[in-house]
C-alpha positions as CSV (number, residue, x, y, z in Angstrom):
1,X,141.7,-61.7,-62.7
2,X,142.1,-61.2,-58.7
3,X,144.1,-57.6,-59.5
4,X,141.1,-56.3,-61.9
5,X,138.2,-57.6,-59.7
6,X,140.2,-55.4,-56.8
7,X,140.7,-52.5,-58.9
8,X,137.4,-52.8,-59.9
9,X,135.8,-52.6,-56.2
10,X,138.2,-49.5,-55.5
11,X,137.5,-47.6,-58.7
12,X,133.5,-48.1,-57.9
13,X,134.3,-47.3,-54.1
14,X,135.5,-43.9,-55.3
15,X,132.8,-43.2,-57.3
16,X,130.4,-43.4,-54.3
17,X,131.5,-41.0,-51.8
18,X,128.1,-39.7,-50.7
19,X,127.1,-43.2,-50.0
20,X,130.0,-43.6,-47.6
21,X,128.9,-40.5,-45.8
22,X,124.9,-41.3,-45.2
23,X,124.0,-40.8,-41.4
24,X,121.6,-43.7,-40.5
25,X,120.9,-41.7,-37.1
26,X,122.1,-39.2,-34.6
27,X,121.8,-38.7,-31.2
28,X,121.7,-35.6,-28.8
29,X,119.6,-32.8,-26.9
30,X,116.0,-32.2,-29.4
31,X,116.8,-28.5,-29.3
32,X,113.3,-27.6,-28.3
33,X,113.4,-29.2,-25.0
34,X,116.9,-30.5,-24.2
35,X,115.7,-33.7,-24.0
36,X,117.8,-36.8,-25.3
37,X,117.0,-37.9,-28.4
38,X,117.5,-40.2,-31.6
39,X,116.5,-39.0,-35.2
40,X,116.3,-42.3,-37.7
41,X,116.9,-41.2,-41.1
42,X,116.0,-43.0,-44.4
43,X,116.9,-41.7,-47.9
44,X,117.6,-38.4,-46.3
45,X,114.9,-38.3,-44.9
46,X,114.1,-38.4,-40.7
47,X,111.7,-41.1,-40.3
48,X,111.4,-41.1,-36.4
49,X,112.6,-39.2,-33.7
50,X,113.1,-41.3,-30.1
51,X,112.8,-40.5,-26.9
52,X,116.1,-41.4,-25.3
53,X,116.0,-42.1,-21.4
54,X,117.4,-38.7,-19.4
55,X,120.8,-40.5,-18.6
56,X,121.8,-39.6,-21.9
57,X,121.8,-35.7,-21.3
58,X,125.1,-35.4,-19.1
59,X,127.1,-35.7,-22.4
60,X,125.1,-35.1,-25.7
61,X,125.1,-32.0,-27.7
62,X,122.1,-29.9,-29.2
63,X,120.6,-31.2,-32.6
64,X,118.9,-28.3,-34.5
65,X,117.6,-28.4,-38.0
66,X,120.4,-26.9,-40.1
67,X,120.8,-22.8,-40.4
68,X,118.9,-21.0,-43.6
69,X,120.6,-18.0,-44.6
70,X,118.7,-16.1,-46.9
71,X,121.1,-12.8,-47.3
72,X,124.5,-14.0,-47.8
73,X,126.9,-12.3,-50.5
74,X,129.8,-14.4,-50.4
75,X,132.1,-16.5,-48.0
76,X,135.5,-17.9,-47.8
77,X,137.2,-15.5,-50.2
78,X,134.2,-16.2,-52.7
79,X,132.2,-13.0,-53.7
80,X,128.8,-14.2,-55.5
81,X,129.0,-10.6,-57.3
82,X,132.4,-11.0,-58.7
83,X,133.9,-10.8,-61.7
84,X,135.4,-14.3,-61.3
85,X,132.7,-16.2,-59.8
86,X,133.1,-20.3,-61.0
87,X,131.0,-23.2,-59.7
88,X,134.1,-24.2,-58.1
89,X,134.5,-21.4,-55.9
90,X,130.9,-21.4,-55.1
91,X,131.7,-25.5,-53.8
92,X,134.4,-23.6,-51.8
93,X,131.9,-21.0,-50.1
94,X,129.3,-24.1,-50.1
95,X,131.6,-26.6,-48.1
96,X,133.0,-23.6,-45.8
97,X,129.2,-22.8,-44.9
98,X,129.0,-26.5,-44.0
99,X,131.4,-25.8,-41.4
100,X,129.1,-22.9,-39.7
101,X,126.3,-25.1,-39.9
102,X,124.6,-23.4,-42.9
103,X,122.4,-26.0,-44.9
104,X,120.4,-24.0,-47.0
105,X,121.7,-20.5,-48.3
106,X,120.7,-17.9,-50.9
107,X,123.7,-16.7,-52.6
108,X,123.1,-13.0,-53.0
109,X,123.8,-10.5,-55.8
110,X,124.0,-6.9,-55.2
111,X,123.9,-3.8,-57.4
112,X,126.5,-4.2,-60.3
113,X,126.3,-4.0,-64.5
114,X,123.6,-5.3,-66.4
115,X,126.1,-7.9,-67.6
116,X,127.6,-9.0,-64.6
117,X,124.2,-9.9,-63.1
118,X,123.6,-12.2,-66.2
119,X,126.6,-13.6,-66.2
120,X,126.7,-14.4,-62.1
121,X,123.2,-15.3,-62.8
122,X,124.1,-18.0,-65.0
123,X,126.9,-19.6,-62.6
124,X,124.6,-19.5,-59.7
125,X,122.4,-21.5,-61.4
126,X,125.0,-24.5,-62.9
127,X,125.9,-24.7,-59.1
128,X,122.6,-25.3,-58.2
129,X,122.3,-27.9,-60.3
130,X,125.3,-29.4,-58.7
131,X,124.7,-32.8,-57.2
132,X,126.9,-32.3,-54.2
133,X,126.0,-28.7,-53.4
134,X,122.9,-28.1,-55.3
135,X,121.1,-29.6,-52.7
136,X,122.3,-26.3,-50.3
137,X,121.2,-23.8,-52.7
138,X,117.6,-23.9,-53.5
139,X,117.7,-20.3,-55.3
140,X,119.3,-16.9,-55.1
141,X,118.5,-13.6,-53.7
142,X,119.3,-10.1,-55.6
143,X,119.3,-7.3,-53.6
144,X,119.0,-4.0,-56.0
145,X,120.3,-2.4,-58.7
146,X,116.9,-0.8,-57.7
147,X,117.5,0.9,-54.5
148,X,117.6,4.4,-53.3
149,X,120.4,6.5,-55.0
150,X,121.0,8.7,-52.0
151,X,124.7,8.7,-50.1
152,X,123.8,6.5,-47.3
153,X,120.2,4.8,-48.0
154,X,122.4,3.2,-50.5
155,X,125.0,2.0,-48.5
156,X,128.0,0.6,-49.6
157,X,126.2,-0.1,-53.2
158,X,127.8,1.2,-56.2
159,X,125.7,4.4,-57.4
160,X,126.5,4.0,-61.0
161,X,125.1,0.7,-61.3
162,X,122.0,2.0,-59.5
163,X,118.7,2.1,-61.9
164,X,114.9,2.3,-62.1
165,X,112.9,-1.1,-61.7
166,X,111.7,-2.5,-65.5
167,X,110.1,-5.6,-65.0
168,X,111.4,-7.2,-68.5
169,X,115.2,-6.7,-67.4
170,X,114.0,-8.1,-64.2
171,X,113.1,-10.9,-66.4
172,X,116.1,-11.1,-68.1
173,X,118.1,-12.3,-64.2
174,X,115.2,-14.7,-63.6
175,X,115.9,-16.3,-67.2
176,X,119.9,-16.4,-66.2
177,X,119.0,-18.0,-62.7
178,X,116.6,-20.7,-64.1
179,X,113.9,-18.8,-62.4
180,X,115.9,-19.1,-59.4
181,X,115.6,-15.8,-58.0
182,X,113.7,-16.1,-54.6
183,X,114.3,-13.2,-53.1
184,X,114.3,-9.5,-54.5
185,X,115.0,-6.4,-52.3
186,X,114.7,-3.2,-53.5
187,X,113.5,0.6,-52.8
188,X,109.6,1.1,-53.2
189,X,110.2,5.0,-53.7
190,X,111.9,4.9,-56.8
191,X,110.0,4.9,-60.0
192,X,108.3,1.5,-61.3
193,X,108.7,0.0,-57.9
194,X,105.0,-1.0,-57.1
195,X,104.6,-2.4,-60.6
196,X,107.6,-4.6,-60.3
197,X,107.0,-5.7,-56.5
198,X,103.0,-7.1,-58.3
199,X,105.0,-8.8,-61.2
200,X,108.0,-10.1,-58.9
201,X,105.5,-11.6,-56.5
202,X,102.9,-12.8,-58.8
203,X,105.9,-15.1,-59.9
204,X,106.4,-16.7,-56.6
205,X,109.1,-14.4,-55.7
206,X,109.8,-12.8,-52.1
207,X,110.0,-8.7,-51.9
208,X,112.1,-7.5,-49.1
209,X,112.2,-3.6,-49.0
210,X,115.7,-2.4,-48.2
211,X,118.5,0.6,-48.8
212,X,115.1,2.9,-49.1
213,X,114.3,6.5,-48.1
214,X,110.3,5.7,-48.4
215,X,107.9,7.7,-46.9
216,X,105.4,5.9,-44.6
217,X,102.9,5.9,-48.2
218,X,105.5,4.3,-50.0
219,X,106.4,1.3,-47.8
220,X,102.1,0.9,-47.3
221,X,101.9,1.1,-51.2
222,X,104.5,-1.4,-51.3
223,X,103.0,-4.2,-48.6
224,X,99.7,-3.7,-50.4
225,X,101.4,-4.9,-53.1
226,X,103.5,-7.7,-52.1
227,X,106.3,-6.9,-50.3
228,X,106.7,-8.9,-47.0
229,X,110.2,-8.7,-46.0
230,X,112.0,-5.4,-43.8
231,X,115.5,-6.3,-45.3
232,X,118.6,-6.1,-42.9
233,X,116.2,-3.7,-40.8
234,X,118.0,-0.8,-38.9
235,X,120.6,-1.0,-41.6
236,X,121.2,0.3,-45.6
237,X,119.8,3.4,-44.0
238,X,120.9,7.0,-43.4
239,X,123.4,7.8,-40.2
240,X,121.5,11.0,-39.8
241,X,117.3,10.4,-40.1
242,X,114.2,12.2,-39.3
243,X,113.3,11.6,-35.9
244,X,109.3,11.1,-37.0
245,X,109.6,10.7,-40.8
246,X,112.0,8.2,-41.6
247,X,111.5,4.5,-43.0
248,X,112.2,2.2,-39.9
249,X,109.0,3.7,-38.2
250,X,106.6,2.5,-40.5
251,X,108.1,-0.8,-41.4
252,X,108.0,-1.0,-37.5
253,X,104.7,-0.5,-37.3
254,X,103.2,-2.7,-40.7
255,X,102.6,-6.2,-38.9
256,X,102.6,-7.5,-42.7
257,X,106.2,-7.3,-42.5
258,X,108.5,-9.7,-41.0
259,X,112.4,-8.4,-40.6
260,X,115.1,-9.6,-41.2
261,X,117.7,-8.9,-39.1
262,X,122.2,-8.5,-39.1
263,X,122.9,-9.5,-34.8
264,X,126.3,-9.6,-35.5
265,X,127.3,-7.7,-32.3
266,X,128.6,-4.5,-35.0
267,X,125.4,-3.5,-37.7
268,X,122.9,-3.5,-34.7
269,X,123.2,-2.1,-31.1
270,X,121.5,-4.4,-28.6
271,X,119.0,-2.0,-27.9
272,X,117.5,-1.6,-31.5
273,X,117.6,-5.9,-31.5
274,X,115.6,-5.8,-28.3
275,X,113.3,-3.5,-29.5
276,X,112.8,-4.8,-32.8
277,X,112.3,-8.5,-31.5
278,X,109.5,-6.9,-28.5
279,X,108.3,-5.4,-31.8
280,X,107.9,-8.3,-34.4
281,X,108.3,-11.3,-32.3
282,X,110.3,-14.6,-32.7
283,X,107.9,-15.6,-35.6
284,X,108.7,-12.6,-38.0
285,X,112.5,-12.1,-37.3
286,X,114.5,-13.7,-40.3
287,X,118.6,-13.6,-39.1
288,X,120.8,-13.5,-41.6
289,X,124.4,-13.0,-41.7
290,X,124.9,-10.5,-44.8
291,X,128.4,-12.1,-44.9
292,X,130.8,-11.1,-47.6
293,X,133.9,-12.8,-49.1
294,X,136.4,-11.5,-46.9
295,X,134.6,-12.8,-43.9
296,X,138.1,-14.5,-42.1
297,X,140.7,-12.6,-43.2
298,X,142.8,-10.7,-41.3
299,X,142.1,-6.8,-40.4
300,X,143.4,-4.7,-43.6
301,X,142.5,-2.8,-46.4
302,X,141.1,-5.0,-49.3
303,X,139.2,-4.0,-52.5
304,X,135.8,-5.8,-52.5
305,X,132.8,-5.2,-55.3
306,X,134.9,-2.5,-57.2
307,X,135.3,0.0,-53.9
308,X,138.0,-0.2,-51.0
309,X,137.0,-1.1,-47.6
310,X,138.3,-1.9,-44.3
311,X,138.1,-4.8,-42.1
312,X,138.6,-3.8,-38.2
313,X,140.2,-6.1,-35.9
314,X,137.2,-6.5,-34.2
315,X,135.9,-7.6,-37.7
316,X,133.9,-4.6,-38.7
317,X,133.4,-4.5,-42.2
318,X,133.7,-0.4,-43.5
319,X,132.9,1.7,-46.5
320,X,134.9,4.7,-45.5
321,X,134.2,6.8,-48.8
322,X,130.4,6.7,-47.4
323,X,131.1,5.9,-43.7
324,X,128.9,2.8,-43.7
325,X,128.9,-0.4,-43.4
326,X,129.7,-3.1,-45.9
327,X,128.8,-5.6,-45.2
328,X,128.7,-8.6,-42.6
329,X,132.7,-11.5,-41.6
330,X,130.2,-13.6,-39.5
331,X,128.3,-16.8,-40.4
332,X,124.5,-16.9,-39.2
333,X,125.5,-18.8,-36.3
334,X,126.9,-15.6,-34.5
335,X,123.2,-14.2,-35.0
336,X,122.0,-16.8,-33.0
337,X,124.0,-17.2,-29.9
338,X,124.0,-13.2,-30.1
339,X,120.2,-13.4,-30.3
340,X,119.6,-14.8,-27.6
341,X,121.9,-13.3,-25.2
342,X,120.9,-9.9,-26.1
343,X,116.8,-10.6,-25.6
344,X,117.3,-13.6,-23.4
345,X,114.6,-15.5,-25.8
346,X,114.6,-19.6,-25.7
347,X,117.3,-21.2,-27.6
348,X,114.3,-22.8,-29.8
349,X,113.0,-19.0,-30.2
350,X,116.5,-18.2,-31.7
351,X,117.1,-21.3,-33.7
352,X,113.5,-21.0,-35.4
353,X,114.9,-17.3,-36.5
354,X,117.4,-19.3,-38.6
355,X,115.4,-21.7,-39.3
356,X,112.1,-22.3,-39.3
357,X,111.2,-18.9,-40.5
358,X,112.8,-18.8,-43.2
359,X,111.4,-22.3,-44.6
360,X,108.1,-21.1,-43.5
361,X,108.3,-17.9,-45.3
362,X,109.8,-18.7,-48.7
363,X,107.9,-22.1,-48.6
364,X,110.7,-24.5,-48.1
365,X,108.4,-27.0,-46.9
366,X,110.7,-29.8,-47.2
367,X,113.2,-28.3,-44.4
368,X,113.7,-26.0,-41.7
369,X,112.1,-28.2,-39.0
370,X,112.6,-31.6,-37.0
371,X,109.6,-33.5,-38.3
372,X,109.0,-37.2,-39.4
373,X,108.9,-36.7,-43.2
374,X,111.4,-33.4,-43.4
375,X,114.3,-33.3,-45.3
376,X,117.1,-34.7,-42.6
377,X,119.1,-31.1,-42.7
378,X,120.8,-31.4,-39.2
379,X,123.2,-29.2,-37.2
380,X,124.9,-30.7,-34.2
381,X,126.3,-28.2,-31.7
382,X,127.4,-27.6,-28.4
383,X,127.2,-24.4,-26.2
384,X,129.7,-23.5,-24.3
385,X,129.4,-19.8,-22.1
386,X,126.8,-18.4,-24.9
387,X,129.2,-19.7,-27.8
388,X,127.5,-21.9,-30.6
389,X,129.5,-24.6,-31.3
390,X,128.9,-26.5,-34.6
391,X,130.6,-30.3,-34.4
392,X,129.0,-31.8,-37.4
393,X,126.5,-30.5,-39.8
394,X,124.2,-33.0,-42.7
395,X,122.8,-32.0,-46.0
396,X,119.6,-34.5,-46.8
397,X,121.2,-37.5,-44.6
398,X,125.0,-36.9,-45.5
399,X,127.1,-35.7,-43.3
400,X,129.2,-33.0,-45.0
401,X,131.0,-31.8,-42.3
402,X,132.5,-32.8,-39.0
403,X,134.6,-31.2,-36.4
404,X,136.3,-34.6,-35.3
């Protein structure tokens, strides 16, 4: 009976690997101050956050709440839009987003077929339901098929999956996602827009206006009704615009409308990320990283989302049928040391960009901030010459990744 009470103990062991991983506390610099500190954590939850005597600041490293990422199309050869998409490869983008620091993302659908939306729709939402990574993916972000048509507006989005707004097949995705869908960008110009935007956010959903040509009319119309989100501002836009009548001034100028922004040293210069944070401020600048599923591979040619695009060595991402962009190879976390040297804001300014906004604005009110009470999502990291570091990252009190 020794031999089956032992195999017993392992075989129950083996079943509990989350409970082997639950962080009791952590200890480091409170990223708002660089002060030491110790955050207590119960049930995945922080319960207290101590004062530790300065001594302790020599060696510790920063402790941030963990990154939200609300634009994010796929990672670690995973695209969220593909034709192949499985619950395990969204684990594998999950647990490689982990290691960036990401502890909240929306995985993000872009223009494609009626039936691949549905389909996608469908996985996103079995992986959210996922006891190990459902807890990282709170909902999903579809941005189009209802964008401008126009070569460039439209970026590197496929123009014959591009349609008018109806707000019942609209529907249809939030049915496929479990009324996950969060977050819905899309062109106000185009016909139906305005009476999709009131439908979309009169069911809890964000509107982000993005890949538009709108007039200055168009994107008022469009904040009157609901909309509250530039999306990727700067980019998804024309390489040659009016100098007075184009879309970036007046989403500029609507303090209704926070941005979201790409500061991944290649989709904005550092002037337009200086401007635009003078502009809107630390408290309505959303980073993102607009990653896709080739982000770490090597520079090449590879065929991504039906079209054939280039990765630089210097990991540009490039649609050279339309000469745009296409997307983003770096996680969140590049935003955020970028941020901050580029506008020379606080590091609590930058994190908040990642963080705190984002909760804040799509009411995640169980995370995105340090507080007794909050949801112990945790990024430990280390700066070293500008670089952000990540050495361990926790999900709800369990540490899912570390780099020791």
């Amino acid at each position: 009976m020794k031999w089956f009470s032992a195999l017993l103990l392992i075989t129950l062991a083996s079943l509990l690997p989350a409970a082997e991983q639950r962080v009791r506390s952590v200890e480091g610099l409170f990223y708002l101050d660089q002060t030491p500190v110790r955050i207590d954590i119960a049930d995945g939850i922080i319960a207290k956050i101590i004062r530790l005597p300065e001594s302790q600041k020599a060696s510790a490293n920063y402790i941030a709440p963990g990154l939200i990422d609300i634009q994010i199309n796929g990672y670690a050869s995973i695209d969220f839009s593909g034709e192949n998409l499985s619950v395990a490869g969204v684990r594998q983008a999950t647990q490689a987003l982990w290691e960036e620091g990401v502890t909240t993302f929306l995985p993000t659908l872009i223009t494609n077929s009626h039936e691949r939306l549905n389909a996608n729709f469908e996985i996103l939402a079995e992986a959210a339901r996922d006891e190990e990574i459902g807890p990282s993916i709170p909902g999903f972000h579809l941005e189009g098929p209802y964008i401008s048509s126009k070569d460039g507006f439209r970026g590197a989005h496929l123009k014959e999956f591009v349609r008018q707004p109806e707000v019942a097949q609209f529907l249809q995705y939030q049915a496929a996602a479990e009324d996950k869908i969060l977050f819905l960008t899309l062109a106000p110009e185009v016909d139906g827009a305005i009476e999709l935007i009131e439908a979309a956010v009169s069911r809890g959903v964000v509107v982000g206006i993005g890949h538009t040509a709108a007039n200055a009319e168009q994107i008022k119309r469009a904040v009157d009704a609901g909309a509250s989100i530039s999306t990727h501002l700067g980019n998804g836009c024309a390489n040659m615009i009016h100098r007075h009548d184009n879309p970036l001034w007046p989403q500029l100028a609507d303090d209704r409308l926070a941005a979201s922004l790409i500061v991944d040293g290649h989709h904005l210069r550092r002037e337009q990320v200086q401007t635009f944070y003078k502009v809107k401020g630390s408290e309505r600048i959303l980073l993102i990283s607009d990653a896709l599923d080739l982000a770490g591979l090597p520079p090449g040619e590879y065929m991504a989302g039906g079209k054939k695009v280039v990765m630089t060595p210097e990991g540009i991402i490039k649609y050279p049928e339309q000469n745009v962009l296409a997307g983003a190879s770096l996680p969140i976390s590049r935003g955020v040391q970028n941020i901050m040297a580029y506008t020379h804001c606080s590091l609590a300014d930058a994190i908040h960009m990642a963080t705190r906004n984002q909760a804040r604005h799509f009411g995640f009110g169980d995370r995105g901030e340090l507080l007794p009470g909050k949801r112990a999502d945790l990024v430990i990291f280390a700066l070293q010459d500008g670089e952000l570091q990540v050495r361990r990252t926790i999900v709800a009190g369990r540490e899912v990744f570390s780099a020791d």
